[in-house]
C-alpha positions in Angstrom: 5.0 12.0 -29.8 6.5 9.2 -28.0 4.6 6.5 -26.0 5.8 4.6 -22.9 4.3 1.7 -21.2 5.8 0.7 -17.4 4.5 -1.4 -15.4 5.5 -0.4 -11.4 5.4 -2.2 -7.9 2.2 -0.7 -5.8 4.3 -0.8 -2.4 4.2 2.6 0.0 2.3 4.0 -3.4 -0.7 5.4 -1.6 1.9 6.8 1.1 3.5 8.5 -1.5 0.8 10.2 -2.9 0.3 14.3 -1.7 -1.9 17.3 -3.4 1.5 19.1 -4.4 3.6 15.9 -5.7 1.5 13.0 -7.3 3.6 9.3 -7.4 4.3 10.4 -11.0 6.7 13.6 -10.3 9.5 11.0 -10.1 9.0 9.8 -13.1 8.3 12.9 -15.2 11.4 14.7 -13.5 13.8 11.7 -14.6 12.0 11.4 -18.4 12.1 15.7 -18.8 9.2 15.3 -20.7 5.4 15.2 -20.4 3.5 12.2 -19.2 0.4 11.0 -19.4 -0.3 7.7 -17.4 -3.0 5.2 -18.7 -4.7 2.8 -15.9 -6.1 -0.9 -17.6 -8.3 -1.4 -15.2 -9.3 -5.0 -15.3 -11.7 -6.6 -13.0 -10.1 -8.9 -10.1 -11.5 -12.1 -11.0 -9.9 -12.2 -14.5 -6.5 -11.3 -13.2 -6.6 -14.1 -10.9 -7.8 -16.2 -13.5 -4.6 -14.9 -15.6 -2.5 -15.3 -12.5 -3.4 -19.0 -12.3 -2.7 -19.6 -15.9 0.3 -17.6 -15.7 2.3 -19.4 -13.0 0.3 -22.6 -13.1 4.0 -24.4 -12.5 5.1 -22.3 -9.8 2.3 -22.3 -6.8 4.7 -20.1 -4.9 4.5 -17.4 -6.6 1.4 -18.2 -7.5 0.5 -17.6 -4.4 1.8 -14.3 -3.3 0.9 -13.1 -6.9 -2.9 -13.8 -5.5 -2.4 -12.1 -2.5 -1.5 -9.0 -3.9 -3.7 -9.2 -6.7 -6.5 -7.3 -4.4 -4.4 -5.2 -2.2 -2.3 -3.8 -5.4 -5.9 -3.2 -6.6 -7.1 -1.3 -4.1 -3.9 1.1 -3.3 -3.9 1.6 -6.9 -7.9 3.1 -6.6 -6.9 5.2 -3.5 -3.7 6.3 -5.3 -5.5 8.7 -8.2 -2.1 8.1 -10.4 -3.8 7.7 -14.1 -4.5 10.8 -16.2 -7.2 8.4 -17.4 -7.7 4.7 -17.9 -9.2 2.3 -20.2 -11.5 -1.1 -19.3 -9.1 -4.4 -20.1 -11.3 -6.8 -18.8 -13.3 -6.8 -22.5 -11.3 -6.7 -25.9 -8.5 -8.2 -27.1 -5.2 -6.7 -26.0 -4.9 -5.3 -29.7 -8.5 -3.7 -29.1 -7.2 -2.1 -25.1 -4.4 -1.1 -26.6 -5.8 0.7 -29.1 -8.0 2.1 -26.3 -5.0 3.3 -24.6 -3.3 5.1 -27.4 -6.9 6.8 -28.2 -6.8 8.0 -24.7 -3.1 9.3 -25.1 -3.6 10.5 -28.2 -7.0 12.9 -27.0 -5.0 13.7 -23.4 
């Protein structure tokens, strides 16, 4: 078993997403093999709060990062693209991580 951890841009995702081909079918036709994706949900207020700490020297970004904070949040609940997710507003990222591959590994 092999584990993979991406990180995608939330743009035209709802859009995108049909009863016959989820957002993921790219992804699993270009990898050949089966995929499981993990959600870390983590509650808007402590992203921002990472956000801010993050790119505390560059308000620009700063600023559109905060923007799309919320709407990346939302099109991601409307989306349905996790086979399951995990809570990383509490724990360490060791402990969420360790939540993820317990959720991978059961899947």
């Amino acid at each position: 078993m092999r584990c993979l951890i991406v990180g995608c841009p939330t743009d035209n995702l709802g859009a995108r997403h049909t009863q016959d081909a989820p957002p993921t079918a790219p992804a699993l036709r270009a990898l050949g093999v089966p995929l499981a994706v993990c959600r870390v949900h983590v509650d808007l207020p402590l992203v921002r709060r990472r956000l801010r700490a993050r790119h505390a020297l560059d308000p620009k970004a700063l600023d559109r990062h905060l923007e799309r904070s919320g709407e990346s949040q939302s099109i991601l609940d409307g989306a349905g693209v996790e086979d399951y997710a995990v809570d990383g507003t509490h724990g360490t990222p060791e402990e969420v991580a360790a939540l993820v591959l317990k959720g991978w590994q059961t899947d």
